[in-house]
C-alpha positions in Angstrom: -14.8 3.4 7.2 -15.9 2.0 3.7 -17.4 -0.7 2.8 -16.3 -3.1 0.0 -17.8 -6.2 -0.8 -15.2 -7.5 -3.3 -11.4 -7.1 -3.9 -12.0 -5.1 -7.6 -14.3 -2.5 -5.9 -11.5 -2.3 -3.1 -8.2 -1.5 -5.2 -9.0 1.7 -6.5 -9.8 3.1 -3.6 -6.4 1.3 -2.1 -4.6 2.7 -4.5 -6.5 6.1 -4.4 -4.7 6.1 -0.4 -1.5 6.3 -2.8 -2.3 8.8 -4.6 1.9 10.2 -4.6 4.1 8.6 -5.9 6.6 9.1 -3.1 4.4 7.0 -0.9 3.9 4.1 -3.4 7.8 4.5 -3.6 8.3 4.1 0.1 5.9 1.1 0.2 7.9 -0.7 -2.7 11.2 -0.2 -0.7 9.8 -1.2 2.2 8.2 -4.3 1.0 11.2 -5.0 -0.3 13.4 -4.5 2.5 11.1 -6.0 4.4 11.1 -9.4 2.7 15.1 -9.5 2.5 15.7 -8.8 5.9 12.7 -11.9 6.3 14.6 -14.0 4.0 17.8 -13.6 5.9 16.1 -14.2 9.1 14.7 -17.7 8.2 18.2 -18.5 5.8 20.4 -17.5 8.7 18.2 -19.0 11.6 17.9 -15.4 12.9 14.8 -14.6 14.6 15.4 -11.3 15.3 15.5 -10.5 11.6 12.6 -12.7 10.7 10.8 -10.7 13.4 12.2 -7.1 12.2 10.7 -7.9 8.8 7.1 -6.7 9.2 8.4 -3.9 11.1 10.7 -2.6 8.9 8.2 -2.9 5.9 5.4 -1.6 7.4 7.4 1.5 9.2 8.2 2.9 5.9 4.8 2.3 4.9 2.9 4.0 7.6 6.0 6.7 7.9 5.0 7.6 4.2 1.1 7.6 5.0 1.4 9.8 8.0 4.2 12.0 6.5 3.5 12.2 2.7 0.2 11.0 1.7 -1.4 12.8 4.7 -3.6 10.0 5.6 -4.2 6.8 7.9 -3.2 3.5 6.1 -5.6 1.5 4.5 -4.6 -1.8 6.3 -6.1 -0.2 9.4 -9.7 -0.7 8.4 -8.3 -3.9 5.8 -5.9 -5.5 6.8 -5.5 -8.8 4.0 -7.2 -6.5 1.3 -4.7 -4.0 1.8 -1.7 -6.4 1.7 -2.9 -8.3 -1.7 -3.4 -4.2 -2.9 0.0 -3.6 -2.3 1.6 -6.4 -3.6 -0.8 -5.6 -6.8 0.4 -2.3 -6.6 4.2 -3.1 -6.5 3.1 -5.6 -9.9 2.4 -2.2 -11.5 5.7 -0.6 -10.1 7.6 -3.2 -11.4 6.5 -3.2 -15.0 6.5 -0.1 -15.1 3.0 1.3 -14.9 3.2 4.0 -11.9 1.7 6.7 -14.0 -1.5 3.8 -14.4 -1.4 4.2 -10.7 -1.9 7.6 -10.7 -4.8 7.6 -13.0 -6.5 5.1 -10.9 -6.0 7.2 -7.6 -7.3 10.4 -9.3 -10.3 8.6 -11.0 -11.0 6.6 -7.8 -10.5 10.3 -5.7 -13.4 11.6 -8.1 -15.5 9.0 -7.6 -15.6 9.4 -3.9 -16.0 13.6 -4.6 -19.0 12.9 -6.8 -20.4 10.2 -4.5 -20.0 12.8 -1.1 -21.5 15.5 -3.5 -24.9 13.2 -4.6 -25.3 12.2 -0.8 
């Protein structure tokens, strides 16, 4: 697993574990989801919603990673990293500036080629 020693060395490679834009897609809906079905739970005094929050967000997350992206989530080797990363990712969504996303996954992706190459 790598290494980071701050959160600007850590996002493009977060972000480079998103490389298609399907899976950023899924996380933004399940983020999303996730936090309305939360928000419900605590506004309705439902537990079982607050509780099905994180599930429902991270399912479509994972499901994305393991069916789309082809890879293991991020958040297993970094957990609150990965968590601020997405929710800096989903800033991007929302203003519009997936296709920045995309340039940072394929720039961070040949990084990591040249980096295996020079070791």
């Amino acid at each position: 697993m790598r290494e980071f020693s701050t959160f600007d060395d850590f996002f493009p490679y977060y972000v480079s574990q998103h490389s298609k834009p399907a899976t950023r897609w899924f996380h933004f809906a399940g983020t999303h989801l996730g936090a309305a079905v939360g928000i419900t739970g605590i506004v309705r005094r439902k537990p079982a919603l607050l509780a099905a929050a994180p599930v429902i967000s991270y399912g479509l997350a994972w499901f994305s990673h393991f069916t789309i992206e082809g890879n293991k989530p991020a958040t297993f080797g970094h957990p609150v990293w990965s968590f601020i990363g997405d929710l800096k990712m989903l800033g991007y969504m929302w203003r519009g500036r997936d296709a920045e996303l995309t340039r940072i996954a394929d720039s961070a992706k040949q990084l990591t080629v040249r980096e295996g190459a020079a070791a």
